[in-house]
C-alpha positions in Angstrom: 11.6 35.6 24.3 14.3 35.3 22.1 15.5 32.1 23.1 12.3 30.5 23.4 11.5 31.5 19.7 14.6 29.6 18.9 14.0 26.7 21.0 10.9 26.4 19.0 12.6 27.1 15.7 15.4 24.7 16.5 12.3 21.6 17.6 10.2 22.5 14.2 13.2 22.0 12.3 14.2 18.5 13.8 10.7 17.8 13.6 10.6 18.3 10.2 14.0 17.3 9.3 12.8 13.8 10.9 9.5 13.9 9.1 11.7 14.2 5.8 13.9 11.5 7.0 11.0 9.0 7.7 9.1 9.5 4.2 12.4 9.1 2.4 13.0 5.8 4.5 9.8 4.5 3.8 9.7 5.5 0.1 13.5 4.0 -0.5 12.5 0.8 1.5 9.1 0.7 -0.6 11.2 1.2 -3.7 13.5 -1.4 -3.0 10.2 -4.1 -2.9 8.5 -3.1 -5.7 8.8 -3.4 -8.9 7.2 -1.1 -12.2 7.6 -3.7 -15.0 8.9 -2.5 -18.9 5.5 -3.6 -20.1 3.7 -0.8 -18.1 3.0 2.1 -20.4 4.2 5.5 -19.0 5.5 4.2 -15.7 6.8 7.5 -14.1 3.4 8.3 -13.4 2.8 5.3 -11.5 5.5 5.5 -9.6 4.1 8.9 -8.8 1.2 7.8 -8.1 2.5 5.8 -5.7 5.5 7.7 -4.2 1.4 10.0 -2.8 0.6 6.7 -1.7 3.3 6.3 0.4 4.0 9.8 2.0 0.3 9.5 2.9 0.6 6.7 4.9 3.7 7.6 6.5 1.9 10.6 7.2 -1.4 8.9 8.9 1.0 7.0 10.5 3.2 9.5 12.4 -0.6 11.1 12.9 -1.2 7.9 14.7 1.9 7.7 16.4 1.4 11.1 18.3 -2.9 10.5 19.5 -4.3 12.7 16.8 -6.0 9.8 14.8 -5.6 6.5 13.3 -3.2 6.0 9.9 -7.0 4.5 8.4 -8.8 7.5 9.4 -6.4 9.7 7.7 -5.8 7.5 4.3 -9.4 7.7 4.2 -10.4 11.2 4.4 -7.0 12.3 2.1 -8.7 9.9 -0.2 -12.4 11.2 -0.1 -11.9 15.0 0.3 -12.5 16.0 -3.7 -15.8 17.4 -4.0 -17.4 17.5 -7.4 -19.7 20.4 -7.9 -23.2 19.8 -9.6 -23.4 18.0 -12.8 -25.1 19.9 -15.7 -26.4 16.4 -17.1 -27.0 14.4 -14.1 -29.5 14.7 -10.7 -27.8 13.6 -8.0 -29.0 12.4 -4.7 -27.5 10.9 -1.3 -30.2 8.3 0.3 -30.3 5.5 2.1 -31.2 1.7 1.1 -32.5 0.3 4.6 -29.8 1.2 6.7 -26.9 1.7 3.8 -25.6 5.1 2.4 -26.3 5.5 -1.3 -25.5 7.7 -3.9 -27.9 7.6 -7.1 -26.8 9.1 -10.2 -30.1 9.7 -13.0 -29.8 11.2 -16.5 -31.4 14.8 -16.4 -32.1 14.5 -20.4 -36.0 13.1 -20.9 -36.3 9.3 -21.7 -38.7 8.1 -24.1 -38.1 4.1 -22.3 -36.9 2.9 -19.3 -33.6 3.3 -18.3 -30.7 0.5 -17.4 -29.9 0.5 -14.0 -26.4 0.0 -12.5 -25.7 -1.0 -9.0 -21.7 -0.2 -8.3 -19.5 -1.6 -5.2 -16.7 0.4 -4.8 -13.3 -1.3 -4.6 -10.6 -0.4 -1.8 -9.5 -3.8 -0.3 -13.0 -3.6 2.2 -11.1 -0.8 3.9 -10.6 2.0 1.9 -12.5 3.5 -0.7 -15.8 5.3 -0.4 -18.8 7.1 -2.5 -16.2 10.1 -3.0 -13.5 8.0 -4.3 -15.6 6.6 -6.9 -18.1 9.3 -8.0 -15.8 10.6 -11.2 -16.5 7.0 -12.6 -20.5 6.6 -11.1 -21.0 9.7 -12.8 -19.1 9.0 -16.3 -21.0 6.0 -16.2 -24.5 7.7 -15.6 -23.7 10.2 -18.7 -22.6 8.1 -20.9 -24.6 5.0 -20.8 -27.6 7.4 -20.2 -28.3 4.7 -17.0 -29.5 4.9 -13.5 -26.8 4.3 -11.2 -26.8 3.9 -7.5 -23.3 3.6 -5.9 -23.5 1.9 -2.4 -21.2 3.1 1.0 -21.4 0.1 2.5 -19.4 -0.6 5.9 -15.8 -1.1 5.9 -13.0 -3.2 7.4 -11.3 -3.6 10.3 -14.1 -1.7 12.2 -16.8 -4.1 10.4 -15.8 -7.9 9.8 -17.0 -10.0 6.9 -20.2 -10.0 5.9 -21.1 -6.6 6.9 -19.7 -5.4 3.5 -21.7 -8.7 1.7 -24.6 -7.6 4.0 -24.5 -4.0 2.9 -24.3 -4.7 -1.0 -27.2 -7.7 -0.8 -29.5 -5.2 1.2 -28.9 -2.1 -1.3 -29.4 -4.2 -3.9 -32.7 -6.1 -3.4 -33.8 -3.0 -2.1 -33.1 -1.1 -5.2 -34.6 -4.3 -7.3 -38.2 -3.7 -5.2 -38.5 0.1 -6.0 -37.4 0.2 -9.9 -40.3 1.6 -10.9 -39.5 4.5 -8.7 -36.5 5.7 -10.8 -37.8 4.7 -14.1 -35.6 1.5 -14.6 -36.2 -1.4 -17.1 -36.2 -4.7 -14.7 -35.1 -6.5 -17.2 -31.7 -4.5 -17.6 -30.3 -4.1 -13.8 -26.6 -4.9 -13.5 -23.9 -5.2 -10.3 -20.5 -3.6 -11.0 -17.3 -3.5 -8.8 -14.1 -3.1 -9.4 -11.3 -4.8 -7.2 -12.9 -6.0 -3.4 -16.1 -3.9 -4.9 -15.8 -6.8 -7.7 -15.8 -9.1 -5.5 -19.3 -8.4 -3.5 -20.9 -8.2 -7.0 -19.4 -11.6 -7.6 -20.9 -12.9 -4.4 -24.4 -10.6 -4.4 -25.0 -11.8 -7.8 -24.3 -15.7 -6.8 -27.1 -15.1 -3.7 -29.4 -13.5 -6.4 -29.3 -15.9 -9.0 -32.3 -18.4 -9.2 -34.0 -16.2 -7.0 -37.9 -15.9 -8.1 -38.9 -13.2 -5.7 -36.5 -10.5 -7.4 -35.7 -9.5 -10.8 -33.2 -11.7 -12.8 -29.9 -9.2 -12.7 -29.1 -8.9 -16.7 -25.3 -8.9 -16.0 -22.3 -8.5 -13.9 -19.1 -6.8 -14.2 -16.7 -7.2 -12.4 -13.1 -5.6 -12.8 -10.3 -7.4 -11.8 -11.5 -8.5 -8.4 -10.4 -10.4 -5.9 -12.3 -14.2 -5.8 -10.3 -16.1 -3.1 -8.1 -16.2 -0.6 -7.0 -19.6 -0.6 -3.7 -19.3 -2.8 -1.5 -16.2 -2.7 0.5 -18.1 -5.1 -0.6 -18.5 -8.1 1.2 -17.2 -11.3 0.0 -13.7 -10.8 0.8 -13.5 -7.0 4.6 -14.3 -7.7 4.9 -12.3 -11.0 3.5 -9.0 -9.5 4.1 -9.1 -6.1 5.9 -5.9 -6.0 4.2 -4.3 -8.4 2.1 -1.1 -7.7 -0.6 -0.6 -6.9 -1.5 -3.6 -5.2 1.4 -5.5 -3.8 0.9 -9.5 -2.8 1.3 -8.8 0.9 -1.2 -5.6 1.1 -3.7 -8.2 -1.0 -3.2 -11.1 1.6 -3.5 -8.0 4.2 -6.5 -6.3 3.2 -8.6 -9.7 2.9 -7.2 -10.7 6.5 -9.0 -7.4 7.7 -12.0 -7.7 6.3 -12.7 -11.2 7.3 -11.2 -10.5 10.7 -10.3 -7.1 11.5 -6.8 -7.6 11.6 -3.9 -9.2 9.9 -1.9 -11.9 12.8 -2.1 -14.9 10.5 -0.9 -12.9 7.4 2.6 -14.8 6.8 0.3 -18.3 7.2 -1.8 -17.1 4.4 1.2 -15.8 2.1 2.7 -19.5 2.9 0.0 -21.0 2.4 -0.3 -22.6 5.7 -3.5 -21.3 7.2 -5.7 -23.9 4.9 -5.9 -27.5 5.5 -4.4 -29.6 3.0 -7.4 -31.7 2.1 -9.4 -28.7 2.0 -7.0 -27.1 -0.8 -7.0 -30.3 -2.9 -10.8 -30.5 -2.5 -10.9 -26.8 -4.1 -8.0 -27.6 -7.0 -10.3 -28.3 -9.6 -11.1 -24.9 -9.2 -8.5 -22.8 -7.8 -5.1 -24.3 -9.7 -2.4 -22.9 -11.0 -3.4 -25.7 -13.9 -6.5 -24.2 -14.9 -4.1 -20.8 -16.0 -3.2 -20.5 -19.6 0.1 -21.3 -19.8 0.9 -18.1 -21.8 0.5 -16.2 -18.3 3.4 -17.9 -16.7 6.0 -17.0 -18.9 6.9 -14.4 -16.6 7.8 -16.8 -14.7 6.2 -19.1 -12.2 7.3 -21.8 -9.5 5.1 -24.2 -8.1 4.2 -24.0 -4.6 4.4 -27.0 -2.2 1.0 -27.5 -0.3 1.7 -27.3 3.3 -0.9 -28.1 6.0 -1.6 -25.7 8.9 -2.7 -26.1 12.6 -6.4 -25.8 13.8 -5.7 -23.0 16.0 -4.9 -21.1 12.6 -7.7 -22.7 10.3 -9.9 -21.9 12.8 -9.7 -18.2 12.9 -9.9 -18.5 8.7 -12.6 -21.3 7.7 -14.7 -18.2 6.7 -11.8 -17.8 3.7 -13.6 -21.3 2.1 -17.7 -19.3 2.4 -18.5 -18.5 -1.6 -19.6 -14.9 -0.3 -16.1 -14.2 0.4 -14.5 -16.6 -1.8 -17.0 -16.4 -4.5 -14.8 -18.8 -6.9 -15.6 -21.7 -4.5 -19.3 -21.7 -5.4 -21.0 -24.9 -6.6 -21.2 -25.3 -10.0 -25.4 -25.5 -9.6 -25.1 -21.8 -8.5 -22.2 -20.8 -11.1 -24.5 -22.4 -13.5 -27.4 -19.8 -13.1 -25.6 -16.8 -13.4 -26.3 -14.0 -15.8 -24.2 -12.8 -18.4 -20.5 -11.5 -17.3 -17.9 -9.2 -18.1 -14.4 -10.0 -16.4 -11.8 -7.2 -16.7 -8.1 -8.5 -15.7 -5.1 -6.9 -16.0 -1.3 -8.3 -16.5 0.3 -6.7 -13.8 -2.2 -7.3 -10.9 -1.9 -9.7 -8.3 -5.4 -10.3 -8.8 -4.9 -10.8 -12.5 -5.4 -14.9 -12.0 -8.5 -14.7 -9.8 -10.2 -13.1 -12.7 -9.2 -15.7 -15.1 -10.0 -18.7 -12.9 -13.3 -17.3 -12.4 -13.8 -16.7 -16.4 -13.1 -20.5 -16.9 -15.3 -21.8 -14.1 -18.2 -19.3 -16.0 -17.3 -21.0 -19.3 -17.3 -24.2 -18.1 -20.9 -23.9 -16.6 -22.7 -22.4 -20.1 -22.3 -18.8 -18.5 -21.8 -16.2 -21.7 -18.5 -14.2 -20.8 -16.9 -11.3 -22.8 -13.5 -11.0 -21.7 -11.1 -8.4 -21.8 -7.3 -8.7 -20.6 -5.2 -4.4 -20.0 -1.5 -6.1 -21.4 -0.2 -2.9 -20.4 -2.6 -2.3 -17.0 -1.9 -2.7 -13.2 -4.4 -3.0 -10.6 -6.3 0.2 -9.5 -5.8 1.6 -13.7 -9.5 1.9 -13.3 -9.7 5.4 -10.8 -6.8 7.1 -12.7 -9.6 7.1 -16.3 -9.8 10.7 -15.8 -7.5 12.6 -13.4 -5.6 14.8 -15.4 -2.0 14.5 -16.1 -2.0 11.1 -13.8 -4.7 9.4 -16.0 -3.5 6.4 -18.5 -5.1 5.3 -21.8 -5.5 2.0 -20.8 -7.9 3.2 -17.4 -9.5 5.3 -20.2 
């Protein structure tokens, strides 16, 4: 007995001892590409923030490694398993919009009008993310805007390609448009609001919406700093922040990869640059350019990129890339022309930073009202940490 007990102590130990060894490998090679910039405010907590990142996916992946479950299953459930207990101010309620999970958040306190109504996409690169992960800021929003907001679960990548997110959104949305008068909410003051990919299926579900007659005019989108193409990964903001948490340039080109096709085997074409014809590219450069950025964003630094042309074996598994409902900066101006009033959140260390201005010029161009409103001190994701505690910043607040 005795020696088995230390033939079990002795394989726990290496177990764990090897455990140890491969978080500290993965968090000193993650260290060694990435890159907390002097402008971030109180960067020790992002590096924390990110050191949890890590060790959980080391973690889902040694979980993967042995058969117990894949390293997405795991991120996601670490992710969603914070439960929020009732709300004092709010009723809450877990439906479904034709075939898509939503959670609606109503003020409790009487209204002597009708209400606003909010429609949020969550964001999590169309693979993470979920109505947990988001409910602290559906909530917070519900309170203190005193509006009616229905958060939506759509699918997620790689398990469900491009559009079934789009699809999702669309539905939930023109569903929620036909039954306003249910939840008490003005038709004239319905918004979509995303933040990151979830900013980007607001983008594209108010470009399908706009000019329609058979639905309500939407009064506005937000959209906070989302993702609009995936045409260039190198724009100023790509090589400025590629290493920078939360959202590196190679995860960005990653996550977009999965979505559109459930996995990532022409990710170092689209970080080249080679996975979109070269006449297609110039046909987009009035639009997506790293001309069309202030030049004040690329003091940082920025070199230009040479265009190179890729194969057709490559362009074809990608032509979807150059669809305005995943690249919603390559719509046509006569769409971009009808949409409603925008808000465009960017921050200056995000990958994604560019996308948001690029987008907030080709609104301007086209007579589209846009308030604007750059974080100089925020990274991508600031948005989730408004209120957790001791890892929260002021700018997410």
């Amino acid at each position: 007995m005795a020696a088995v007990l230390t033939v079990l102590v002795l394989f726990l130990a290496g177990f764990l001892a090897g455990f140890i060894l491969l978080v500290m490998g993965a968090i000193n090679f993650d260290f060694s590409n990435s890159e907390i910039p002097p402008g971030v405010n109180q960067p020790t907590k992002l590096r924390i923030i990110h050191i949890i990142l890590i060790c959980t996916a080391v973690v889902g992946k040694i979980l993967e490694n042995i058969g117990i479950c894949t390293q997405v299953t795991f991120v996601r459930y670490m992710q969603g398993r914070k439960t929020l207990g009732a709300d004092p101010k709010l009723f809450i309620k877990d439906l479904w919009f034709e075939q898509v999970p939503v959670r609606i958040y109503q003020p409790k306190a009487p209204s002597a009008s009708q209400r606003r109504g909010v429609i949020f996409f969550h964001g999590g690169g169309w693979v993470f993310g979920s109505l947990e992960t988001h409910e602290k800021l559906c909530r917070f929003i519900a309170r203190e805007s005193e509006s009616v907001v229905v958060s939506v679960g759509y699918r997620l990548a790689p398990e469900h390609k491009y559009p079934a997110a789009y699809e999702d959104c669309l539905s939930a949305t023109q569903h929620f448009l036909q039954h306003l008068e249910h939840y008490g909410v003005d038709p004239a003051r319905v918004i979509v609001c995303g933040d990151s990919a979830g900013g980007n299926l607001a983008a594209a579900v108010s470009q399908t919406l706009a000019g329609r007659s058979d639905f309500p005019r939407l009064r506005a989108q937000i959209l906070i700093y989302p993702g609009l193409q995936a045409l260039d990964f190198n724009l100023p903001s790509y090589q400025q922040n590629r290493g920078v948490p939360l959202l590196f340039r190679e995860r960005a080109a990653f996550y977009v990869l999965q979505y559109l096709n459930g996995n990532a085997t022409n990710l170092e074409e689209a970080l080249d640059g080679s996975h979109i014809p070269v006449d297609i590219k110039l046909n987009y450069r009035k639009w997506v350019s790293p001309d069309n950025i202030p030049e004040k964003f690329k003091v940082r630094g920025y070199k230009p990129h040479v265009l190179l042309d890729c194969t057709t074996e490559v362009f074809e598994k990608v032509k979807r890339f150059c669809e305005p409902n995943l690249s919603p900066l390559l719509a046509e101006d006569t769409v971009i022309q009808q949409l409603p009033e925008s808000f465009i959140l960017t921050c200056e260390y995000d990958v994604l930073r560019d996308d948001g201005l690029l987008y907030k010029k080709r609104l301007e161009d086209n007579g589209v009202r846009v308030t604007w409103y750059h974080l100089e001190d925020g990274f991508h994701g600031i948005i989730n940490s408004f209120n957790s505690d001791w890892l929260s910043f002021p700018a997410g607040k």
